[in-house]
N, C-alpha and C positions, 0 to 999 in steps of 0.2 A: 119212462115217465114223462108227463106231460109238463113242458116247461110253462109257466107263468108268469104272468105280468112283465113278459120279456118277449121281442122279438127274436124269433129265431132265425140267428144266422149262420148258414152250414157253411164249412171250413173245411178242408181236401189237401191233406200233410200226404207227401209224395216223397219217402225216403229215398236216400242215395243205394246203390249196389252196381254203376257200372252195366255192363251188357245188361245185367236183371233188371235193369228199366220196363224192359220188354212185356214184363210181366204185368205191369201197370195197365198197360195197352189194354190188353184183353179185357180187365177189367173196367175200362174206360169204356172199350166196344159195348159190352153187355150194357150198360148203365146207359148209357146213345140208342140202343136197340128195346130198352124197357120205359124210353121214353118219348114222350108222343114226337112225331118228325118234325126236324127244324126248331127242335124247343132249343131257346137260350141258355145260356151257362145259368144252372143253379148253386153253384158254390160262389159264396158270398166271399170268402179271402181263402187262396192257394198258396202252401208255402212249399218248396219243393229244394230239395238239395241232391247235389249229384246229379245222375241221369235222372232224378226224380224235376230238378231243376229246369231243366230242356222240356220234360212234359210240362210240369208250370207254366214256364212262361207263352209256349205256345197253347195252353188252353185261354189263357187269359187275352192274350192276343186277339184269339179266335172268338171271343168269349159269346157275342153276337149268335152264333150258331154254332154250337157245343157240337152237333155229330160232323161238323165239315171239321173242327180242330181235330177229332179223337178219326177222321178219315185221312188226313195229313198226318199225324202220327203214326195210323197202321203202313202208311205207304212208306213213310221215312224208316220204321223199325222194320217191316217184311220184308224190305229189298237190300236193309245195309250187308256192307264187307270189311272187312278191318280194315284195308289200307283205305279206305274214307275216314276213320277214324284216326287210325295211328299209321307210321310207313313200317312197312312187313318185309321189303324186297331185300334180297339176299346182300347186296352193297350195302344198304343203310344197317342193317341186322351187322354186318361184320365190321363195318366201323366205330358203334356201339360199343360193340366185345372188346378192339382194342382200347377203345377211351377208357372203357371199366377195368379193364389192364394194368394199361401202363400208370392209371390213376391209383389203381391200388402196389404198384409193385414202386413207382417212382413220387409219388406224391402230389400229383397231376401236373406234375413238368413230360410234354413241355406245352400240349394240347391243354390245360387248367382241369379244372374237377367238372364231372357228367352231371347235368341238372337232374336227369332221369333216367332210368331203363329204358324208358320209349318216347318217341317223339310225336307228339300229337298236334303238327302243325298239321294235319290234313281234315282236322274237327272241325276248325276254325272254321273252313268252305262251307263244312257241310251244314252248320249249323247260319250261316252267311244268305246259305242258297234256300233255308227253308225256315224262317226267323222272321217276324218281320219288328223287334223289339218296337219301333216309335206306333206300331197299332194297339203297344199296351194302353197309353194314355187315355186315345180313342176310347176304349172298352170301358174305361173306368168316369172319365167323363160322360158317357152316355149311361151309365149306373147299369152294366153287364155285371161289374163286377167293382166289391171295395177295395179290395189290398192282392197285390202276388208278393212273394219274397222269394231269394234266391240266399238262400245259406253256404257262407263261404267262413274259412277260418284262416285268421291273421298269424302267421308265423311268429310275426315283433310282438305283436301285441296277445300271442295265446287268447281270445277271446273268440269264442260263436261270434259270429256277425251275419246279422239278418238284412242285407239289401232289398229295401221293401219301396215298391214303388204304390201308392194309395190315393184315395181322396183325402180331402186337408183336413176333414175332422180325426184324421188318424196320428197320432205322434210317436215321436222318436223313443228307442226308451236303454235303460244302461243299467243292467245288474251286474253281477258278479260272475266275470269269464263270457260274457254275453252280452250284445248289444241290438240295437234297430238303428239301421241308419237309412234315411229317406235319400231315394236317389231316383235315374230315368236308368233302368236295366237294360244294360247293350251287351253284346259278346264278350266283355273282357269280366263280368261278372259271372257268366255261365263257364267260360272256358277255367275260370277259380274254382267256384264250386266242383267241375268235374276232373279236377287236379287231385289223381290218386295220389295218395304218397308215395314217394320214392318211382312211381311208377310215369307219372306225366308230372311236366316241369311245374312250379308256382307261376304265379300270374300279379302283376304288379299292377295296383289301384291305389291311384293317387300317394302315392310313393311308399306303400307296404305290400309287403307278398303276401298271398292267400292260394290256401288248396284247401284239398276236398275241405265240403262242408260238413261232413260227417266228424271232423276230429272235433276234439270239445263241446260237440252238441251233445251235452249231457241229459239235455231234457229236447228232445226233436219234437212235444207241441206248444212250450211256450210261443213261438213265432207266430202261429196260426191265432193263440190264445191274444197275444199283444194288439195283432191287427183286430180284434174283434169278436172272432170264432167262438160261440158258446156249445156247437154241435159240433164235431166231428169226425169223419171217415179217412181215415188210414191206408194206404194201399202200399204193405210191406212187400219186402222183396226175399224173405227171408224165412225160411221152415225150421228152423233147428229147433220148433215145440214139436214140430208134426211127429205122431204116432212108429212114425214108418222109418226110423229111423235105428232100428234095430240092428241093421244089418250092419251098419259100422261099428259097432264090437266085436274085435278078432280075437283069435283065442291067443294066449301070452307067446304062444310058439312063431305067430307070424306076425305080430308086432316087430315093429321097424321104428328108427329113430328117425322123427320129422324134418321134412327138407327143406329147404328155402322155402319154395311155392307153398308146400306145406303148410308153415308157418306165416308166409304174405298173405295166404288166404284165409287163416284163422284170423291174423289183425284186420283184416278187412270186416269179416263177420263181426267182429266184436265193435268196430269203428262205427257200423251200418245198424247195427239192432239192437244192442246191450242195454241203452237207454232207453228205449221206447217202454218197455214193460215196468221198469220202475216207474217213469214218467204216469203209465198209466195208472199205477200204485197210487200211485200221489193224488193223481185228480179222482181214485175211490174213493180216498181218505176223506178228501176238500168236501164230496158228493156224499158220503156219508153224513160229513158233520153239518154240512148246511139241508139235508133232509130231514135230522135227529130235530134239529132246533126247529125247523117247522111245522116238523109234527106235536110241537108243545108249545107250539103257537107263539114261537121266539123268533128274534130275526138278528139280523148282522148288519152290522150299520155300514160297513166298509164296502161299498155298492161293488167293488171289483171282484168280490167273491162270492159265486154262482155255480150253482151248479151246470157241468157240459155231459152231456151225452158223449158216445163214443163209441164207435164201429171198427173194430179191425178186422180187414180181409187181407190174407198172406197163402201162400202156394198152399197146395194140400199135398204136393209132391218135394222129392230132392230135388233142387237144381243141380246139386252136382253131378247125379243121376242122370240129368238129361245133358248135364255136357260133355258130360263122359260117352253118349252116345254123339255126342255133334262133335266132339273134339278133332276128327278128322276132315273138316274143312277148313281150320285154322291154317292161315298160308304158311307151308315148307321150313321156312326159316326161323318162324316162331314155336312150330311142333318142335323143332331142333333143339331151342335154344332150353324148352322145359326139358328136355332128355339131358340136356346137360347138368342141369340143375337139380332136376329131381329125382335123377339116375335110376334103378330099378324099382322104384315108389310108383308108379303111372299112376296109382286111383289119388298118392300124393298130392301131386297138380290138380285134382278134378275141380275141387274149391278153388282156387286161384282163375283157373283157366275161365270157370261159371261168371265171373266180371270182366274176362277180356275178350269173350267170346263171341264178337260182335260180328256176327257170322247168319243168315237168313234161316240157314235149317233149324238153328236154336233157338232165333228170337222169335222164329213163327211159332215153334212148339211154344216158347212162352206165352206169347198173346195167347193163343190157343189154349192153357193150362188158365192164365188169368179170366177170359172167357166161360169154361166150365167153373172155376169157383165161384166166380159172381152168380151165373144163374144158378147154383146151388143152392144160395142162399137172395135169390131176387126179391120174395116178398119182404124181408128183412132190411134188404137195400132201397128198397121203393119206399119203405116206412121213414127210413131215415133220413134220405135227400128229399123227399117230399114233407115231412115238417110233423109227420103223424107221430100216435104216441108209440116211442121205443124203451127200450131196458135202460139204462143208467150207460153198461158196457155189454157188447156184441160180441163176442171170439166166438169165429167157425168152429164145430166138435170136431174137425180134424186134429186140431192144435190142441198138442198137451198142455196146455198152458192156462195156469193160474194164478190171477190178481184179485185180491182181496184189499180190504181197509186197515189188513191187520199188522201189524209192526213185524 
């Protein structure tokens, strides 16, 4: 539906999932490729968490020329390895093992307690070498763009927390479990947000610790909604509606008891997606009620409630699926350490491994999957970032998935 008597400003929420970053790309590619060349960023505020984070800020960065950003993106996700990301080599893997050891058998005497399973001081570089955080200002002073945020979650303080850097008609805001805090977005904000649990260390700002930003984002579009966003496109990382997911029903004969990986990888799923669809529940509900009232020619005096449009594009395939086929480029020491853990389960790991798999054969298959679902659905995407009239809410008919107004 056609918005009225309102500027529309489109908003670009880029969830967390670790390597499933990748998948954003593609779909970033298509949207650069269906739009005239050298056109500037049209998304008016970007809130991005996790790897969704990393893409944020470097589009907002770039914002000036939206397909050079999403061209630096494809080169930084088609050529990465894990140890760019995290350290993989068979030393750092076995010293690990002991510290997780002797921590659990002595009580971390005499080395202390292990911040994490993996150590992701080599992200740091990577994101150092291809970042350029002080050209966000630029972007936003020149009016590329109003708001980025980077979503990280405060350990002390259990609250979402939306590091948003904006123009100054934009403010601060503080609900419940959930904050906006106005800040200049540097590395120590992205390397929070993509602080998995238990998996890479916390990241200390301004003297509290913060990982992923996926924990406690119980609603992943307020952020977008705060900065301004009255339209928004979604670009999940995450199929568990998709159709095709039949196959993982096994018959009771070969049912297995869940393994670690098993279970890190269900909490990660549930960390990364659980709330998006209630969220989008909610803003039917909003959309329903402020449509009902003007079609009787009633109105709502509390100017902050409006109806938003709303697009979500998410795989049309398993990811686990295709990491299960990429799983054998994962360096030596790390294939090991899942065989240890997940012992004779191997499709066990396949969820877990799909967010650490930061590996070129997978992440290309991703862009390449995010690629064909966008143009799947391209005249529906050009309607929406372009300002034309769309539905209320957009989900691909891939996805089983059903959001209603209704309680």
């Amino acid at each position: 539906m056609e918005m009225e008597k309102q500027k529309i400003k489109t908003g670009l929420v880029l969830p967390g999932g670790g390597a499933r970053g990748a998948y954003q790309i593609g779909v970033l590619k298509a949207i650069a490729e269906l739009l005239p060349e050298k056109r500037k960023n049209l998304f008016s505020v970007i809130s991005g968490t996790s790897a969704g984070a990393v893409n944020a800020v470097v589009l907002a960065a770039e914002a000036e020329h939206f397909s050079h950003a999403v061209d630096q993106l494809i080169k930084v996700w088609g050529s990465i390895k894990s140890h760019q990301v995290y350290k993989s080599d068979n030393w750092t893997m076995l010293k690990s093992t002991m510290h997780w050891f002797t921590a659990i058998v002595f009580g971390g005497y005499p080395f202390g307690l292990p911040r994490s399973l993996l150590d992701n001081s080599p992200l740091r570089k990577l994101l150092a070498d291809n970042i350029q955080c002080e050209q966000v200002q630029s972007s936003i002073d020149k009016g590329f763009i109003d708001a980025v945020s980077v979503v990280a979650a405060g350990y002390s303080s259990s609250r979402s927390t939306s590091f948003f850097q904006a123009n100054q008609r934009t403010e601060e805001w503080s609900r419940t479990r959930r904050e906006g805090v106005r800040c200049s977005l540097n590395l120590d904000h992205l390397m929070a947000s993509l602080a998995l649990p238990l998996i890479f260390p916390p990241v200390l700002i301004d003297g509290l610790y913060y990982g992923d930003g996926a924990m406690r984002q119980a609603t992943p579009l307020s952020s977008a909604i705060h900065l301004g966003a009255n339209r928004i496109l979604v670009i999940g990382v995450n199929n568990e509606g998709s159709k095709n997911n039949e196959h993982l029903v096994q018959e009771k004969s070969q049912i297995l008891s869940p393994t670690f990986p098993q279970i890190a990888g269900y909490m990660l799923d549930t960390l990364f997606m659980d709330g998006l669809y209630s969220d989008l529940e909610q803003i039917m509900r909003i959309n329903f009620l402020v449509d009902k009232l003007s079609s009787e020619n009633k109105s709502i005096n509390d100017k902050d409630i409006h109806p938003i449009d709303t697009m979500v594009v998410a795989p049309s395939k398993n990811l686990r699926d295709i990491a299960h086929e990429c799983r054998h480029t994962l360096p030596l020491p790390i294939r090991a350490l899942f065989r240890g853990v997940g012992g004779k389960n191997h499709r066990g790991t396949d969820q877990l491994i799909s967010f650490l798999l930061f590996e070129q054969l997978y992440t290309n298959s991703l862009i390449e999957l995010g690629f064909k679902d966008a143009m799947a659905v391209k005249n529906n995407l050009l309607d929406f970032i372009l300002g034309n009239d769309v539905p209320r809410l957009f989900i691909p008919n891939w996805l089983n998935i059903r959001v209603t107004n209704e309680k």
